[in-house]
DOLUMFI-839230 format. One line per 4 residues: their letters; for each residue x, y, z of N, C-alpha, C. Coordinates in steps of 0.05 Angstrom, whole numbers, plus 32768, in hexadecimal, padded with zeros to 4 digits. Layout:
a) X,Y,Z,X,Y,Z,X,Y,Z; ...
//
This chain:
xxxx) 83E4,8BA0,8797,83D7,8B89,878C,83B9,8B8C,8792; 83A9,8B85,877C,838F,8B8E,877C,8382,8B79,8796; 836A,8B7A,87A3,8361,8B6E,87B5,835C,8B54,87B1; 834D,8B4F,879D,8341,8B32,8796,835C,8B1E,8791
xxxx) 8378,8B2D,878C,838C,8B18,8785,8395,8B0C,87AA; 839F,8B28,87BA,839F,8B2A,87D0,838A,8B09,87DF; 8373,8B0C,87D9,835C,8B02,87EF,8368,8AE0,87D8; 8374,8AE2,87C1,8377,8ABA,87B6,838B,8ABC,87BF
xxxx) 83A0,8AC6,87C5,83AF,8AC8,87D0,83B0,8AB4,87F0; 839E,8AC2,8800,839E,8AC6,8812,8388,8AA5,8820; 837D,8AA5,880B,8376,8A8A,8804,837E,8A71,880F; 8396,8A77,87F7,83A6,8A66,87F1,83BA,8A57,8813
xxxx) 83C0,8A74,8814,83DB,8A73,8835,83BE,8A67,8843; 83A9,8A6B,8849,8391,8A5F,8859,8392,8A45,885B; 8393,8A3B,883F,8389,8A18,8839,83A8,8A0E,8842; 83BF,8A17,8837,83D5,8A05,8842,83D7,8A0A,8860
xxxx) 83D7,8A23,8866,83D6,8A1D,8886,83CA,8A05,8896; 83B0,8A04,888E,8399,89F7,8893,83A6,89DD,8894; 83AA,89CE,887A,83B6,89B7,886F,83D2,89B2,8884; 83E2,89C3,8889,83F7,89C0,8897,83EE,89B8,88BC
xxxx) 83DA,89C6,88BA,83CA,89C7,88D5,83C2,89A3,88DF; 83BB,899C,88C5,83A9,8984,88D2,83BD,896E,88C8; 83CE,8971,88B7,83ED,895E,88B6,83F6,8959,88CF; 83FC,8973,88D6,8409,896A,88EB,83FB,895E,88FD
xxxx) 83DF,896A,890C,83D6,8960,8922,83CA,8945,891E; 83BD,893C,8900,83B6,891E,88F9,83C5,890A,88FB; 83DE,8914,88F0,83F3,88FE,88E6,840A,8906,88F3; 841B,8917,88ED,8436,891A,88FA,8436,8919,8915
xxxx) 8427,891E,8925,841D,891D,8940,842D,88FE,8950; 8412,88EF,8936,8418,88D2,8942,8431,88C6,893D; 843A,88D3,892F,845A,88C7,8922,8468,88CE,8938; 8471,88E8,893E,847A,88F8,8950,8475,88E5,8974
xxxx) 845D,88E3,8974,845B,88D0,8984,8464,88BB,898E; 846A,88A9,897A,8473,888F,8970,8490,8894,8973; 8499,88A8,896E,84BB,88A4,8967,84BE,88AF,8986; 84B1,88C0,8994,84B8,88C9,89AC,84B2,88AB,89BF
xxxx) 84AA,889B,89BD,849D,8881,89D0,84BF,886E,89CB; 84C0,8874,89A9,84D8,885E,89A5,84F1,8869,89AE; 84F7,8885,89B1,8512,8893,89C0,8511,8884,89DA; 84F4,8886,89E8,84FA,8882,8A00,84FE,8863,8A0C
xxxx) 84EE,8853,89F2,84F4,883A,89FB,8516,8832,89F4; 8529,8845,89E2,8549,883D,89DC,8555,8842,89FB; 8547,885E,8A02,8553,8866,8A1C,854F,8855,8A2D; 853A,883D,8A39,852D,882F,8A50,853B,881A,8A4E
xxxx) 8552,880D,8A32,855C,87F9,8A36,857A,87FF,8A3A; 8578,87EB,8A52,8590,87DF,8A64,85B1,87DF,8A50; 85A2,87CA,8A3C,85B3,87BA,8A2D,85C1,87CD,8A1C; 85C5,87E4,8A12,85C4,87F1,8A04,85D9,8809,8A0B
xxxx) 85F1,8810,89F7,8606,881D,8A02,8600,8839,89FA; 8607,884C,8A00,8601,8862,89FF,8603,886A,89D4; 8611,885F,89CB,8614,8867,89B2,85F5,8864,89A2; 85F0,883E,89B3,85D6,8832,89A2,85C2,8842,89A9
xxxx) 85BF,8849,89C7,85A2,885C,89CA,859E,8875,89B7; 85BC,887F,89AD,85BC,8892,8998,85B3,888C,8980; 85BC,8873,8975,85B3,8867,8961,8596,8869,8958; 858B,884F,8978,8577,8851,8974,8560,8864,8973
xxxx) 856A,887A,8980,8556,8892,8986,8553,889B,8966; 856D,88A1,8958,856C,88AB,8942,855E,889E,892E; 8561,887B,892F,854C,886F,891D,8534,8875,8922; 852D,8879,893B,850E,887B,8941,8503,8892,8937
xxxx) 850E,88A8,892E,850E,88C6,892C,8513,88C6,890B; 8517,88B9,88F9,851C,88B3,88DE,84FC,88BD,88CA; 84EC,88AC,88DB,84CB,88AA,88CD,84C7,88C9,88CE; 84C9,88D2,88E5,84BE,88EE,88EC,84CD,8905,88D8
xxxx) 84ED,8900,88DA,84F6,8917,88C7,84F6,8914,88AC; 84F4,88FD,88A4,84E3,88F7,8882,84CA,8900,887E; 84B7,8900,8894,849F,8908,8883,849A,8929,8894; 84AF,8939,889E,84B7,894B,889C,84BE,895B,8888
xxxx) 84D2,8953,887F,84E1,8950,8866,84D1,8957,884B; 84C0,893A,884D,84B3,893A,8837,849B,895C,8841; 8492,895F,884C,8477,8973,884A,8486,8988,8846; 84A1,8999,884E,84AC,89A5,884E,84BA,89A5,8828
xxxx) 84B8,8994,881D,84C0,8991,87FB,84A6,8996,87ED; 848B,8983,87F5,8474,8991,87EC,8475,89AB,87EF; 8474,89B7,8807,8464,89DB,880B,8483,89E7,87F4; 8494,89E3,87F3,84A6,89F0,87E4,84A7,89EF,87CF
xxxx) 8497,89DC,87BE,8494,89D1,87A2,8479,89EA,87A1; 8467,89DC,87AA,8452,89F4,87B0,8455,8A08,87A3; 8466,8A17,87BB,846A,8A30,87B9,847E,8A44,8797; 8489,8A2A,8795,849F,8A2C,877E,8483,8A29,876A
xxxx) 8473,8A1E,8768,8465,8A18,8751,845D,8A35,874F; 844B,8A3A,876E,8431,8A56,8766,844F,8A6E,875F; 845E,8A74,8768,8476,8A7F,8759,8476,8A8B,8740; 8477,8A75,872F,847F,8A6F,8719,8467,8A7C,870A
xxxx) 8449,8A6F,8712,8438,8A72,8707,843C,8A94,8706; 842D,8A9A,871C,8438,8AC3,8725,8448,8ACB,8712; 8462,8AC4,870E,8473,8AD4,86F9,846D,8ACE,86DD; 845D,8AB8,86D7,8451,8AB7,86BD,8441,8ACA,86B5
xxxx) 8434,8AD2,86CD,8412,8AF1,86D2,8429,8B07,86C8; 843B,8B0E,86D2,844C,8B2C,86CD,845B,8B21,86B7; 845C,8B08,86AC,846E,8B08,868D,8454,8B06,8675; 8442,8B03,8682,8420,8B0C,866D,841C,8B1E,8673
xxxx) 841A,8B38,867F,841E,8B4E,867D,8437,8B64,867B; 8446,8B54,867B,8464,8B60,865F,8457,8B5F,864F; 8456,8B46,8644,8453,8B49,8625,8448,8B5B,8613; 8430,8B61,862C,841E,8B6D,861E,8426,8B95,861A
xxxx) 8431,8B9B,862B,843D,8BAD,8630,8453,8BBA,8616; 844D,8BD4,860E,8461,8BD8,85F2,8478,8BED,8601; 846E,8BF5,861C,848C,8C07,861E,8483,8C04,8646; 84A0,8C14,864F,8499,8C15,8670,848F,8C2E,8672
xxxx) 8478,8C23,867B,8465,8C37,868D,8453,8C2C,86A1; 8441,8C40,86B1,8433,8C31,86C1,8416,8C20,86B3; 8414,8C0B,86BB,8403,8BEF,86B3,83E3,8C02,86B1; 83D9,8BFA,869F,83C4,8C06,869A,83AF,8BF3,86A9
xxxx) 838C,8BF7,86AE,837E,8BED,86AA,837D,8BD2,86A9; 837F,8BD3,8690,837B,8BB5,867F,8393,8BA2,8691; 83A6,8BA4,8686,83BB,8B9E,8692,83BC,8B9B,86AF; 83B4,8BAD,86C0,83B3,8BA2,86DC,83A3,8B87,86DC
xxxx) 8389,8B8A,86CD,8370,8B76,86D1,837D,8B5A,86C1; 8390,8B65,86B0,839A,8B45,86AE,83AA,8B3E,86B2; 83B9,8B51,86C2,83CD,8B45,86D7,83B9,8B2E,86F6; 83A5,8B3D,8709,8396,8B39,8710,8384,8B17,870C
xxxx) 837C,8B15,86E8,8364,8AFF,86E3,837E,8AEC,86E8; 83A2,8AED,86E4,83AE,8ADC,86E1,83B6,8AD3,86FB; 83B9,8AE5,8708,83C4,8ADA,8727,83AC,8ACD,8740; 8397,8AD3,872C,8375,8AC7,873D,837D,8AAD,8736
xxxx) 837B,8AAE,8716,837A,8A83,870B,8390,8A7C,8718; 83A9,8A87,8719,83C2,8A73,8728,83BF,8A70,8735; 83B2,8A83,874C,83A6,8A7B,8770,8392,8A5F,876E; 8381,8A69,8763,836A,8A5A,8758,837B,8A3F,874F
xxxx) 8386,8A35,8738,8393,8A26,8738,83A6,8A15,8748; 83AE,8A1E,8758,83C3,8A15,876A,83B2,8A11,878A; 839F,8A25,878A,8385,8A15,87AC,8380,89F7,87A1; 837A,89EA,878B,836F,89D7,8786,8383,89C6,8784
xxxx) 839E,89C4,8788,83B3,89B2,8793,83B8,89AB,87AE; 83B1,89BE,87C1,83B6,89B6,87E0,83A4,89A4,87E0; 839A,899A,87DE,838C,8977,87E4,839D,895F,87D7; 83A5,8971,87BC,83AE,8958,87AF,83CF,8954,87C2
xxxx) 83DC,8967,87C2,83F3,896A,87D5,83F2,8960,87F6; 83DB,8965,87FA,83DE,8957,881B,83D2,8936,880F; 83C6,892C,8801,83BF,891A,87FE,83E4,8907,87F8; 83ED,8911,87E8,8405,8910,87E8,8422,8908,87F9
xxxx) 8411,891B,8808,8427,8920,8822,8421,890B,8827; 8405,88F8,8838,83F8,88F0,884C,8408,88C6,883E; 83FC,88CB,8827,8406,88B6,881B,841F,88AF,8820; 8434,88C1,8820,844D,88B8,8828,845C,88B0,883E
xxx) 844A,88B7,8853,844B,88AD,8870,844A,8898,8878; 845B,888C,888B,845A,8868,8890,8438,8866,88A6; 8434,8856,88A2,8417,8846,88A5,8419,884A,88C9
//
């Protein structure tokens, strides 16, 4: 793979990392927090039979594996999109192609300008996608 696809590429895994980076430590953190305070307050009561502290622990733990859940369906949608796009780059350079041989020139370079715009295309969703994410999180 020629370099310049490599380096949008490479981009790309950069900014969701990144995005994944500050999800968690901004927000899931505090959630994570919150449901660890509420386990321990099911555990501290008296009144409470061993089934309910299960209960309750598990309610408290509900917020956290939803918006788990949910970032884990974003990055996979994501990923299924830039996918898709990619195999569209090698079904535009089929087409163009009249027999099998090795990809000429031209053909590499527009294999190449296509997998730049999809990169290119698809960096300019990780905002809209963590914006996304962030929205769906309880307050």
């Amino acid at each position: 793979m020629e370099q310049r696809v490599q380096e949008s590429l490479k981009r790309i895994d950069t900014a969701a990392t990144e995005m994944q980076r500050d999800l968690e430590k901004n927000y899931v953190r505090k959630i994570q927090a919150h449901s660890l305070r509420l386990g321990a307050d099911c555990c501290s009561n008296a009144n409470y039979s061993a089934e309910e502290v299960q209960d309750c622990i598990k309610n408290g733990h509900q917020p956290l594996l939803k918006i788990q859940a949910n970032v884990k369906h974003e990055l996979e949608d994501f990923q299924q999109r830039l996918h898709r796009c990619m195999l569209s780059c090698q079904d535009k350079v089929k087409d163009t192609m009249t027999s099998q041989r090795q990809l000429t020139s031209a053909e590499e370079k527009l294999f190449s300008d296509c997998m730049c715009a999809c990169a290119d295309e698809h960096l300019k969703l990780i905002p809209k996608i963590k914006q996304r994410i962030i929205s769906a999180m309880p307050n």
